[in-house]
N, CA and C of each residue as an Amber inpcrd file, in Angstrom:
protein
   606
  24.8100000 -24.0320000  20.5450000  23.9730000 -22.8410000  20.6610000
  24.6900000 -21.6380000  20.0600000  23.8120000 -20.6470000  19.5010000
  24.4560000 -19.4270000  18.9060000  23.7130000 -18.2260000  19.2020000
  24.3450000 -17.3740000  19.0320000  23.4680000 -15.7660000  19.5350000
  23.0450000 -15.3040000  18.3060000  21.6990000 -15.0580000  17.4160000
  21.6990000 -14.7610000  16.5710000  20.9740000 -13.1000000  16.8390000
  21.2550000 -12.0350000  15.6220000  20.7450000 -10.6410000  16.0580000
  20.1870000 -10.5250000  14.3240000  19.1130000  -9.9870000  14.2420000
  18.1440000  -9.3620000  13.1940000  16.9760000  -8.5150000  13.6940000
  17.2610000  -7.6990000  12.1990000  16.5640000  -6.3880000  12.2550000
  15.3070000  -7.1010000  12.3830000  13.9430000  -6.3950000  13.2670000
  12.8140000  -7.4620000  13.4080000  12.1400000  -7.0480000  12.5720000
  12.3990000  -6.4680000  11.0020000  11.5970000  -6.7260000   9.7120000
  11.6990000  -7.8390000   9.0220000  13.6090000  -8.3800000   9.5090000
  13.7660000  -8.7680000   8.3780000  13.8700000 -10.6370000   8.9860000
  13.3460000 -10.6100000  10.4350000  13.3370000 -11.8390000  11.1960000
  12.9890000 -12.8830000  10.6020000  13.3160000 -13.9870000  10.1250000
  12.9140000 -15.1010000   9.8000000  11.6120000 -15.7420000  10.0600000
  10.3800000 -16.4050000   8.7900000   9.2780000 -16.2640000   9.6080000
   9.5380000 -17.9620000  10.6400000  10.3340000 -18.5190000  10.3750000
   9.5560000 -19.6250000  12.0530000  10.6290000 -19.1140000  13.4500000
  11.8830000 -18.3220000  12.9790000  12.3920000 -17.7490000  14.1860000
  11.1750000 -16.7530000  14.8230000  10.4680000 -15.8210000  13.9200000
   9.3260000 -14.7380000  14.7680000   8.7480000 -15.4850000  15.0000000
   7.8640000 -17.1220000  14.7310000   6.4630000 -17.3190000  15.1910000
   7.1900000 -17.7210000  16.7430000   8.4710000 -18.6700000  16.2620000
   9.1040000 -19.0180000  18.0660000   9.0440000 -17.6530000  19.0470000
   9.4420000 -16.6500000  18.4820000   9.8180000 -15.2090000  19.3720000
   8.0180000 -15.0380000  19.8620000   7.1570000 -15.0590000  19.2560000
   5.7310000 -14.7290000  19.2730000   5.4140000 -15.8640000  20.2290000
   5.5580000 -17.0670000  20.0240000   4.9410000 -18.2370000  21.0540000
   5.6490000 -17.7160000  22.5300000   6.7880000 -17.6090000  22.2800000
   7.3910000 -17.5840000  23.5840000   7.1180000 -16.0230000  24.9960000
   7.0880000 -14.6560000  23.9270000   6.2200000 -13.7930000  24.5830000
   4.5380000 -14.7140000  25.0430000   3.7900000 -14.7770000  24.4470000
   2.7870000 -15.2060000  24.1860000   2.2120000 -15.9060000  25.2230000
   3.7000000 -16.6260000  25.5920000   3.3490000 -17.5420000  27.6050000
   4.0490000 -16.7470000  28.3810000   5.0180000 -16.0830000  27.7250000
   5.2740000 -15.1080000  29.0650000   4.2360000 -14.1190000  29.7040000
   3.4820000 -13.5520000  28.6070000   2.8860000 -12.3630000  28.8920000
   1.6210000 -12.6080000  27.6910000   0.3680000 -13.3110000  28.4580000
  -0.3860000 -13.2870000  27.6480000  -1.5410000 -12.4830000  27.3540000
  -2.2310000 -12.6510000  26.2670000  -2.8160000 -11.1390000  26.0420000
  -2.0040000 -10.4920000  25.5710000  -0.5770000  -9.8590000  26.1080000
  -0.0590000  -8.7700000  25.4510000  -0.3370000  -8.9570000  23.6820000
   0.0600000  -7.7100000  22.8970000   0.0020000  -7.8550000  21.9210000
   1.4430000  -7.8400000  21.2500000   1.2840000  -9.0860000  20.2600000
   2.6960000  -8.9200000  19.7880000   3.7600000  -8.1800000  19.2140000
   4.9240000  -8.1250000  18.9720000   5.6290000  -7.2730000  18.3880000
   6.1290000  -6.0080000  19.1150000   6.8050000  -5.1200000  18.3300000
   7.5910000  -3.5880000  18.9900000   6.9370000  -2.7560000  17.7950000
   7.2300000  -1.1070000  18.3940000   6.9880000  -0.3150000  17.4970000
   8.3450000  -0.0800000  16.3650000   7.8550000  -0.2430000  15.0110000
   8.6660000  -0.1220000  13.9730000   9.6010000   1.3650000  14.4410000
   9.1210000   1.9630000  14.8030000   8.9000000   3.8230000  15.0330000
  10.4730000   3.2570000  15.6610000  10.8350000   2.4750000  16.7410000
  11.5410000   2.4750000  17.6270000  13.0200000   1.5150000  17.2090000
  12.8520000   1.0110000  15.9080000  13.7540000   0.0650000  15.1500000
  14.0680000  -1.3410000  15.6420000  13.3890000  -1.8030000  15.9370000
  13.6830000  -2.7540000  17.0480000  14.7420000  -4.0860000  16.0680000
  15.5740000  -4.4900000  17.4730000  16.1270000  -5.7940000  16.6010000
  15.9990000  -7.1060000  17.8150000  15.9300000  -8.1370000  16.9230000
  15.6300000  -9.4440000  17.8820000  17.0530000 -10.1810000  17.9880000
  17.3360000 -10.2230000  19.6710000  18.5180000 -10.8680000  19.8430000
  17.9270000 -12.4780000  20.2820000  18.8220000 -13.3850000  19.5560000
  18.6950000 -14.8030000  19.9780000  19.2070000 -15.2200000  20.1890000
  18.9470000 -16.6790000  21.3020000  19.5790000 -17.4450000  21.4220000
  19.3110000 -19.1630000  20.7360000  20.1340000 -19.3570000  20.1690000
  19.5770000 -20.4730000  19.2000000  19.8210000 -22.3200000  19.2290000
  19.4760000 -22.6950000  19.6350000  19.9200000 -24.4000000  19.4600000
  20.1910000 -24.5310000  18.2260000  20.8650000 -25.7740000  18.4120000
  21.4230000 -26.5090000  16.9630000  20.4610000 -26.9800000  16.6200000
  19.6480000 -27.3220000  16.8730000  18.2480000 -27.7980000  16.0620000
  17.3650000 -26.7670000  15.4090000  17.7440000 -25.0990000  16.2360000
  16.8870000 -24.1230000  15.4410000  16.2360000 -23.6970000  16.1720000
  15.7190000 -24.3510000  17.1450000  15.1750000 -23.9570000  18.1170000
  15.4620000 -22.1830000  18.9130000  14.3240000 -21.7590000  19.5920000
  15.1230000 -20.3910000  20.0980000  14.9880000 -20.9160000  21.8510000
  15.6740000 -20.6250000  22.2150000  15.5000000 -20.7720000  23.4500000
  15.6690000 -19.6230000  24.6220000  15.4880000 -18.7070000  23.9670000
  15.3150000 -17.2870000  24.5700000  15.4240000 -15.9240000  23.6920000
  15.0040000 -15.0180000  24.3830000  14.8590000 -13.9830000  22.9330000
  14.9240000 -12.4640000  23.8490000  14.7430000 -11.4120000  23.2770000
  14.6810000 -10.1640000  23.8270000  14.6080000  -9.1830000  22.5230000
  14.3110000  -8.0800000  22.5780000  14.4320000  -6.9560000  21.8050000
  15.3410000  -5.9690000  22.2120000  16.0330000  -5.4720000  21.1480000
  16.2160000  -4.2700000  21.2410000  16.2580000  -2.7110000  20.8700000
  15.7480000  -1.9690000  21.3770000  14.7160000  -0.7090000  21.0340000
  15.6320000   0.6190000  21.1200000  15.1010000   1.2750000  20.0610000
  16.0850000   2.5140000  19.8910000  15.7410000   4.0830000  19.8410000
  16.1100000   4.6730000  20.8180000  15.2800000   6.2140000  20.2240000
  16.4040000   7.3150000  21.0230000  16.6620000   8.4630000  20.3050000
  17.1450000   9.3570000  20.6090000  16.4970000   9.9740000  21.9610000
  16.7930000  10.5810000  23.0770000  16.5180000  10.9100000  24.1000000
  17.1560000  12.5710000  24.1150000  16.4290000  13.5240000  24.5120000
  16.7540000  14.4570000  24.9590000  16.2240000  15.1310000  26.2270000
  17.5840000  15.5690000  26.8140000  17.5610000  15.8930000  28.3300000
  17.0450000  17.1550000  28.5580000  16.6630000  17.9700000  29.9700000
  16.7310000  19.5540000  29.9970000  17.8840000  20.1260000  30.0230000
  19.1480000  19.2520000  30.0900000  20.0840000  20.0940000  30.3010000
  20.4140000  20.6370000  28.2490000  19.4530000  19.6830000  27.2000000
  19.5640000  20.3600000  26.3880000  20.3730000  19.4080000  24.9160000
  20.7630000  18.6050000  25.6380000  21.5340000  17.3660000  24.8430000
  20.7120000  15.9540000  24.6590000  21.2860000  15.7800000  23.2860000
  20.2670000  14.8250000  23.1220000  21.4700000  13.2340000  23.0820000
  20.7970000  12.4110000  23.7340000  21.5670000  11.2340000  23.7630000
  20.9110000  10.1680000  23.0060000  21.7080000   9.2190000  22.5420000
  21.4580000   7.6150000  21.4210000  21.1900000   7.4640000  22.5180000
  20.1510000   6.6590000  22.9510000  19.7500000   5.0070000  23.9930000
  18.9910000   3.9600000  22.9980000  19.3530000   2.6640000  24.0980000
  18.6500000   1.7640000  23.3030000  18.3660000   1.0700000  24.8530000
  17.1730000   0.2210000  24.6040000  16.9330000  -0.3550000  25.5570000
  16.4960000  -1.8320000  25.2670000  16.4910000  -2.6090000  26.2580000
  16.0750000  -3.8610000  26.3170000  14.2870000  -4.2020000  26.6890000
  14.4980000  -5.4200000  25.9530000  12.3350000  -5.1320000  26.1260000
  12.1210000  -6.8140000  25.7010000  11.2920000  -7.2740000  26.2080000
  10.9640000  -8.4340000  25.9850000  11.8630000  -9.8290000  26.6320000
  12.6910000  -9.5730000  27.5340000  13.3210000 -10.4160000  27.7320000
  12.7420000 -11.9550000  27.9860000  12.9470000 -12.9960000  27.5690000
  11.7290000 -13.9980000  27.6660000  12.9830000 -15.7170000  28.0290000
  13.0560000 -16.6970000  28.1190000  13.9830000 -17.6420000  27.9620000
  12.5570000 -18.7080000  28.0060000  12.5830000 -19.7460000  27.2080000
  11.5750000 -20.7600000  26.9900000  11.4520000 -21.2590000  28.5880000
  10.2520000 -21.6410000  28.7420000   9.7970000 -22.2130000  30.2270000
  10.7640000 -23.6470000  30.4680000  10.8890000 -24.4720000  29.2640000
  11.2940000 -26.0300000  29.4690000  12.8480000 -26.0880000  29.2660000
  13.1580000 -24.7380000  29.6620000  14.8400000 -24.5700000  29.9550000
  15.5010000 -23.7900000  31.0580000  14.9360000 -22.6690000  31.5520000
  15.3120000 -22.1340000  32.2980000  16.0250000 -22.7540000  33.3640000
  16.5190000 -21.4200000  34.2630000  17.6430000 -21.8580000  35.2770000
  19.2170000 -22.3460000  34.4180000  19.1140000 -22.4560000  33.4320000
  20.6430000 -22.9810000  32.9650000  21.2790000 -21.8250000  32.5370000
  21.2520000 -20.7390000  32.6460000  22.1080000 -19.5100000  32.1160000
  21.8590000 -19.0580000  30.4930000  20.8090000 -19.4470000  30.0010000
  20.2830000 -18.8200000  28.8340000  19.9220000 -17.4930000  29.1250000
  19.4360000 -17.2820000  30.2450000  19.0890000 -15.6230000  29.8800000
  19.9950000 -15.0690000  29.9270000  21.1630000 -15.1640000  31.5110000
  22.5620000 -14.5870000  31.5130000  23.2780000 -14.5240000  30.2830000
  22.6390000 -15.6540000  29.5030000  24.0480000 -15.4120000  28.1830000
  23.3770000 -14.3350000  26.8150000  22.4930000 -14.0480000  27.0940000
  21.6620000 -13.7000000  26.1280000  21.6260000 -11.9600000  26.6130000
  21.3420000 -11.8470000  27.8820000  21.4300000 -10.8130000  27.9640000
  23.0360000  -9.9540000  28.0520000  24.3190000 -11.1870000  27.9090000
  25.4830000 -10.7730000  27.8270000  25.4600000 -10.5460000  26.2740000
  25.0360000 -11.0530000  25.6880000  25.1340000 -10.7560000  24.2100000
  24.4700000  -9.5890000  23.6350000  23.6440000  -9.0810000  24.4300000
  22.9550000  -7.9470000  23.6900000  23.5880000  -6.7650000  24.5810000
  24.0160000  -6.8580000  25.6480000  24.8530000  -5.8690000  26.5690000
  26.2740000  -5.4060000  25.1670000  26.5460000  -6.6860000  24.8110000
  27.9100000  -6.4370000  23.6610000  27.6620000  -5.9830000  22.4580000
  26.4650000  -5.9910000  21.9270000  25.9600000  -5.8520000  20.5840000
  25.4410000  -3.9860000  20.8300000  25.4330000  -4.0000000  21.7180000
  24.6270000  -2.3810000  22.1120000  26.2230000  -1.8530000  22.0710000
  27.0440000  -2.4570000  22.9720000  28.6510000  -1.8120000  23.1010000
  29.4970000  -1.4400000  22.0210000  28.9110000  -2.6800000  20.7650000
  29.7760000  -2.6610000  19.5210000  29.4660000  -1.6390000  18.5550000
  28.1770000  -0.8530000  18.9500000  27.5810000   0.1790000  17.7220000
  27.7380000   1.4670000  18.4220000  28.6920000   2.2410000  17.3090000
  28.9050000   3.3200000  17.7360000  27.9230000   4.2430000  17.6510000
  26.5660000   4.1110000  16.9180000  25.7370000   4.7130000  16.9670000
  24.7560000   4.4320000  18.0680000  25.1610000   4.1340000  19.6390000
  24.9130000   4.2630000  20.6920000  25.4900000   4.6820000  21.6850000
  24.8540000   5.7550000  22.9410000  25.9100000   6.3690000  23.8690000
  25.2880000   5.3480000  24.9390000  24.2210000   5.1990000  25.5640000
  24.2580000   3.9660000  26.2850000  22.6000000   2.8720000  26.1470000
  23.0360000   2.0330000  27.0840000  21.5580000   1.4560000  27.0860000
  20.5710000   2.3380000  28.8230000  19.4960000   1.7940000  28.3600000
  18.7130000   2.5320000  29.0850000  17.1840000   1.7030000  29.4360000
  16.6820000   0.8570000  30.9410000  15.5620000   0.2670000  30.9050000
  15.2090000   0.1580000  32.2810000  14.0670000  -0.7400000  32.3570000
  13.8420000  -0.6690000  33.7210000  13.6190000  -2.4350000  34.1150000
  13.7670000  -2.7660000  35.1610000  13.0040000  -3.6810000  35.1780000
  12.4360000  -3.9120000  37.1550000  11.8110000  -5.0210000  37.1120000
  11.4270000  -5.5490000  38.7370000  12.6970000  -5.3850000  39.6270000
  12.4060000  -5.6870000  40.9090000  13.7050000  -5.0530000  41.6330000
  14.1340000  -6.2420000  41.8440000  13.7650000  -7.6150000  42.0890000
  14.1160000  -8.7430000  42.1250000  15.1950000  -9.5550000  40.9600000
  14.8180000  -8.4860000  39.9040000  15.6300000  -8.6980000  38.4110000
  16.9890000  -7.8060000  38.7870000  16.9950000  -7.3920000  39.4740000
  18.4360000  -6.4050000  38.9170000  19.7390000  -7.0230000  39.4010000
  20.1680000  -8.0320000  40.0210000  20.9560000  -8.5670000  40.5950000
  21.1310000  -9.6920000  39.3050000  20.5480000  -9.6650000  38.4830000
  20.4660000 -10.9880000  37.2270000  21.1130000  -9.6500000  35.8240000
  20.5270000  -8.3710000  35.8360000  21.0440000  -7.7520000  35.0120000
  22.4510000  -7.1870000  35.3980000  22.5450000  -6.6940000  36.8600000
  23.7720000  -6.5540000  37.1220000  25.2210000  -7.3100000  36.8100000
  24.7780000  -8.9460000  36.7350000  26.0830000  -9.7680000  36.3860000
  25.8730000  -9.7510000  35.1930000  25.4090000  -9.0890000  34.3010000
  25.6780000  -8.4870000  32.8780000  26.1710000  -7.7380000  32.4930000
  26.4930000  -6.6870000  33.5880000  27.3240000  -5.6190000  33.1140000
  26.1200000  -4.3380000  33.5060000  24.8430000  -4.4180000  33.4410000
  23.9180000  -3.3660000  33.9040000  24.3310000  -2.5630000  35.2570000
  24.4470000  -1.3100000  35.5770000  23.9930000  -0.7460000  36.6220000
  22.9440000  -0.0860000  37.1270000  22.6850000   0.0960000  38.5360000
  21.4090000   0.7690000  38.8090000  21.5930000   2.6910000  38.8630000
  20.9130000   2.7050000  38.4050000  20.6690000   4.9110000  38.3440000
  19.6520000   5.3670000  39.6770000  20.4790000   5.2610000  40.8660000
  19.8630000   5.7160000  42.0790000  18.9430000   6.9740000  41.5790000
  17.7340000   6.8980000  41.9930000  16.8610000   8.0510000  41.9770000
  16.5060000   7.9450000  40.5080000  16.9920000   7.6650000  39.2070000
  16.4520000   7.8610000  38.3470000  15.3040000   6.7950000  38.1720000
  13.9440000   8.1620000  37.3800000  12.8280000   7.4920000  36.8420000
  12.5480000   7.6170000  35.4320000  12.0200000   6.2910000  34.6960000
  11.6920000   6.6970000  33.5290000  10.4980000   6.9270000  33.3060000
  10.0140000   8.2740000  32.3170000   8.5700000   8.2030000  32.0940000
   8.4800000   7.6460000  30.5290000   7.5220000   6.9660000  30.5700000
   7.5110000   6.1320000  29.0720000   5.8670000   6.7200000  28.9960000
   5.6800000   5.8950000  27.7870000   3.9200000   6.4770000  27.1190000
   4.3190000   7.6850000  26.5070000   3.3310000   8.1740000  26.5770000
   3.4650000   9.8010000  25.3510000   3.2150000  10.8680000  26.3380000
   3.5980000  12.2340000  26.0560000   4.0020000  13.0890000  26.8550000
   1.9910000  13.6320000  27.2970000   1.0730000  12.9640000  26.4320000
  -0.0960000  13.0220000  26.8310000  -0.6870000  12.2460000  27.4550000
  -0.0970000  11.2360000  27.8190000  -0.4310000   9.7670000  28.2450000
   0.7920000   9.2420000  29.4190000   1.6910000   9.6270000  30.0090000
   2.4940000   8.9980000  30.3440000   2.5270000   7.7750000  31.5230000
   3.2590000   6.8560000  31.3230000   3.7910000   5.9620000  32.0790000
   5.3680000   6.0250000  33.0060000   5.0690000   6.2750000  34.2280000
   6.3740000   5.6410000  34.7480000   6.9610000   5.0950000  35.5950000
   8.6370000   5.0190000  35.3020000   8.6200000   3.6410000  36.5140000
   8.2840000   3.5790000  38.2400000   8.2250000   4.8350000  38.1550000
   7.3590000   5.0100000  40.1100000   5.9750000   4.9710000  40.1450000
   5.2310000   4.7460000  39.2360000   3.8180000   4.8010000  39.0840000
   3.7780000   3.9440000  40.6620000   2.0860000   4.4590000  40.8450000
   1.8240000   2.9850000  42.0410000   1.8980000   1.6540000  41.5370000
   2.2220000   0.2590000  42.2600000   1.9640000  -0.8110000  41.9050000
   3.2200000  -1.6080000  40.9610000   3.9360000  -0.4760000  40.3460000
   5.1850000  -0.5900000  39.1580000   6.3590000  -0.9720000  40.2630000
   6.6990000  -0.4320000  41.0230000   7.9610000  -0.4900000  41.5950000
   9.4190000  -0.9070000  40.7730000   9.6080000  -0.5950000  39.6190000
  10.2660000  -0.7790000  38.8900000  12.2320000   0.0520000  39.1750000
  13.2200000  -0.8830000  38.9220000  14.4230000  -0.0560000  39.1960000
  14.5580000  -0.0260000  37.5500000  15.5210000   1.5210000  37.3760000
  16.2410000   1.4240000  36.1050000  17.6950000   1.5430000  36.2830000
  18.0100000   0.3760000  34.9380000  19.2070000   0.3850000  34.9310000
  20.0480000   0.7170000  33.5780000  20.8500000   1.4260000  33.6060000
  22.2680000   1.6300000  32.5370000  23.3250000   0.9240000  32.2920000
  23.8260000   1.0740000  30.9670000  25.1070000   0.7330000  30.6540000
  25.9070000   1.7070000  29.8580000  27.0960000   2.5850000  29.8490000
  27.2110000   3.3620000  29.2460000  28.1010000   3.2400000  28.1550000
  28.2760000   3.9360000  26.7480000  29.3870000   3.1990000  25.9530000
  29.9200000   4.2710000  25.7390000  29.6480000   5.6570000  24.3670000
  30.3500000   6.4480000  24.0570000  30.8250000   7.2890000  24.6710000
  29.3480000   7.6340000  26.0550000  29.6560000   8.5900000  26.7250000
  29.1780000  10.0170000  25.8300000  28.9540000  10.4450000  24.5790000
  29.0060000  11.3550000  24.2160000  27.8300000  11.4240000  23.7300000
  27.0800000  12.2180000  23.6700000  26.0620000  12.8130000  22.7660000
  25.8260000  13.5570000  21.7150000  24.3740000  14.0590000  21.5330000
  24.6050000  14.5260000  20.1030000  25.0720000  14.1240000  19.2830000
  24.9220000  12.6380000  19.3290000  25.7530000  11.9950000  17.9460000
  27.1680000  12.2900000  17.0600000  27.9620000  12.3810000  18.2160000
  29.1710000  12.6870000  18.3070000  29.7340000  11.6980000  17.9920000
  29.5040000  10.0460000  18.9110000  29.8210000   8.9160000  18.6280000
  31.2820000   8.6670000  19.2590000  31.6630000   7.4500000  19.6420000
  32.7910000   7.0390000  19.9050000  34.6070000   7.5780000  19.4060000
  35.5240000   7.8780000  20.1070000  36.8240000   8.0730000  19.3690000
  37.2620000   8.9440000  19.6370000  36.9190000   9.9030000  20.4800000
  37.4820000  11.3260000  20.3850000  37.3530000  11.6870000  21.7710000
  38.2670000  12.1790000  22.2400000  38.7700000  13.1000000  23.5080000
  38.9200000  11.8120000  24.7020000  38.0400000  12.0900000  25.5250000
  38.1550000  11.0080000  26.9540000  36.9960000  10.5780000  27.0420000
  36.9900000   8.7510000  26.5490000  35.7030000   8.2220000  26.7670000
  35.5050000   7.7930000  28.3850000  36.2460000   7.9800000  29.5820000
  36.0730000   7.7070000  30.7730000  35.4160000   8.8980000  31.3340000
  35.9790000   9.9660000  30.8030000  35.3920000  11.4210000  31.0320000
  34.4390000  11.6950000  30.8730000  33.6570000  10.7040000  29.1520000
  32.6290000  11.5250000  29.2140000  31.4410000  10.3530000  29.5980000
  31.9120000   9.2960000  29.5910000  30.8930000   8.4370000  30.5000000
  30.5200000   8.7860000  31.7140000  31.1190000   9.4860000  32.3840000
  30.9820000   9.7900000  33.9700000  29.9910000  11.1060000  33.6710000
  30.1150000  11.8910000  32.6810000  29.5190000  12.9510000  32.2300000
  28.0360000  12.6090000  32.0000000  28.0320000  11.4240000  30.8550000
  26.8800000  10.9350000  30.8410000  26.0890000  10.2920000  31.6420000
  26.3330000   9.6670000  32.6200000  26.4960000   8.8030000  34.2160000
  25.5910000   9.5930000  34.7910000  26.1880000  10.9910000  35.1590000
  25.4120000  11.8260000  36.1250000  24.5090000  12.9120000  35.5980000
  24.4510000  12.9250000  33.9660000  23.1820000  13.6860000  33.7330000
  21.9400000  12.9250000  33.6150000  22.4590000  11.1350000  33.7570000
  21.1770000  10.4680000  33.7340000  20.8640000  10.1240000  35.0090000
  21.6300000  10.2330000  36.1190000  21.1510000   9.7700000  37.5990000
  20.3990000  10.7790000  38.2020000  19.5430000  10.6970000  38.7310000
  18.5530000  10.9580000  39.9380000  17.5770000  12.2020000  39.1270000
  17.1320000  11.4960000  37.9880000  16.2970000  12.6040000  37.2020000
  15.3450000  12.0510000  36.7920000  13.8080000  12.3810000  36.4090000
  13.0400000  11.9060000  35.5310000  13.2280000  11.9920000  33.8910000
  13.4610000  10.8430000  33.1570000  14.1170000  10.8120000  32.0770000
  12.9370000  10.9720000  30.6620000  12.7580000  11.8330000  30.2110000
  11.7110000  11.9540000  29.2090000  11.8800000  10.5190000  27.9260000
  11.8360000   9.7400000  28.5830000  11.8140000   8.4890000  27.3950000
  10.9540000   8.6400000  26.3710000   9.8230000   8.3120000  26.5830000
   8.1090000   8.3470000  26.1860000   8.3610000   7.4220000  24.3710000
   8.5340000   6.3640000  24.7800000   8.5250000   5.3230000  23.5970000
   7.7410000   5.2530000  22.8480000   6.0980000   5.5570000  23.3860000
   5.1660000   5.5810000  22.6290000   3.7560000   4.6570000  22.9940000
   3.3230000   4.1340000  22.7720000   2.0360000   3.6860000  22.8560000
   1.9490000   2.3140000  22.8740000   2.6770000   1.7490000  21.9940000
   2.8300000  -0.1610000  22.1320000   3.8960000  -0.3640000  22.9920000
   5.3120000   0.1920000  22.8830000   6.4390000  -0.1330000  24.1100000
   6.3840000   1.1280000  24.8350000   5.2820000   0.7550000  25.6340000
   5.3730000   1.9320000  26.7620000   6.3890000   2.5320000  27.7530000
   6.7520000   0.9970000  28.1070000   8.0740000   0.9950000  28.9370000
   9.1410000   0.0880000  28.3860000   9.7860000   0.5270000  27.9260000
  10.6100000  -1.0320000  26.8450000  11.2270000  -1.5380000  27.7990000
């Protein structure tokens, strides 16, 4: 098995139709794909035969706070592992691989998502933490979605890397310093995400 990562323009077409079948039973009806708007890339997990046996996206958009700073996030979206495998640690490994692939680009200060509350104990042994009190609003600032809506009960969780904003990027001064910096301007706030219209809530 291998972790494979591509830009999802440039995805291979029988790796996307697998990524498409496999949303497709997870979540049917939905409509396929991410917003281009948001850069998305497809992390895999791959058999030696080619096969995918789990998949996820990952989604990218500058965020700016009231305190006035604007932060890199990327978030996770689509997390899916084929039905006729699960339970064997494909998602754990998959979602360890995209936890590292978000860590390795300095053109990210952290990740940023939400998921079920039953899920977070599965993202946590990934390296995810939970942002007590923080909510995300996703949709458009005319439309919004978020994670306290009724019925959603959704937790969000972080991972932080540069710590710095404004596209400052990794290397300079105290990255423990300014993770903790970044830490607590994202905890217990409503976070103006607003992804847009197809990844409402990535």
């Amino acid at each position: 098995m291998r972790i494979a990562v591509h830009e999802a323009r440039a995805l291979p077409a029988g790796l996307a139709a697998q990524v498409a079948a496999l949303e497709a039973q997870a979540w049917p009806g939905s409509a396929p794909g991410h917003d281009p708007a948001l850069r998305p890339k497809a992390v895999l997990l791959v058999d030696e035969d080619g096969s995918v046996l789990a998949s996820l996206a990952l989604l990218y958009k500058p965020v700016r706070l009231a305190d006035g700073r604007t932060y890199r996030a990327a978030g996770l979206s689509g997390v899916v592992t084929r039905a006729d495998v699960r339970g064997r640690g494909h998602g754990a490994r998959l979602v360890a691989a995209a936890r590292a692939e978000l860590a390795a680009d300095p053109a990210v200060d952290l990740a940023l998502f939400s998921c079920d509350r039953d899920l977070v104990p599965f993202y946590g042994a990934a390296g995810f933490e939970v942002l007590p009190g923080t909510v995300l609003v996703g949709g458009t600032p005319q439309d919004p979605l978020a994670t306290d809506a009724p019925g959603l009960g959704k937790t969000v969780l972080a991972a932080f890397f540069t710590g710095d904003g404004d596209g400052a990027g990794a290397g300079s001064g105290d990255d423990e310093g300014r993770t903790d910096q970044v830490r607590t301007a994202f905890t217990g706030i409503r976070v103006p995400l607003y992804p847009g219209t197809i990844d409402r809530l990535w």
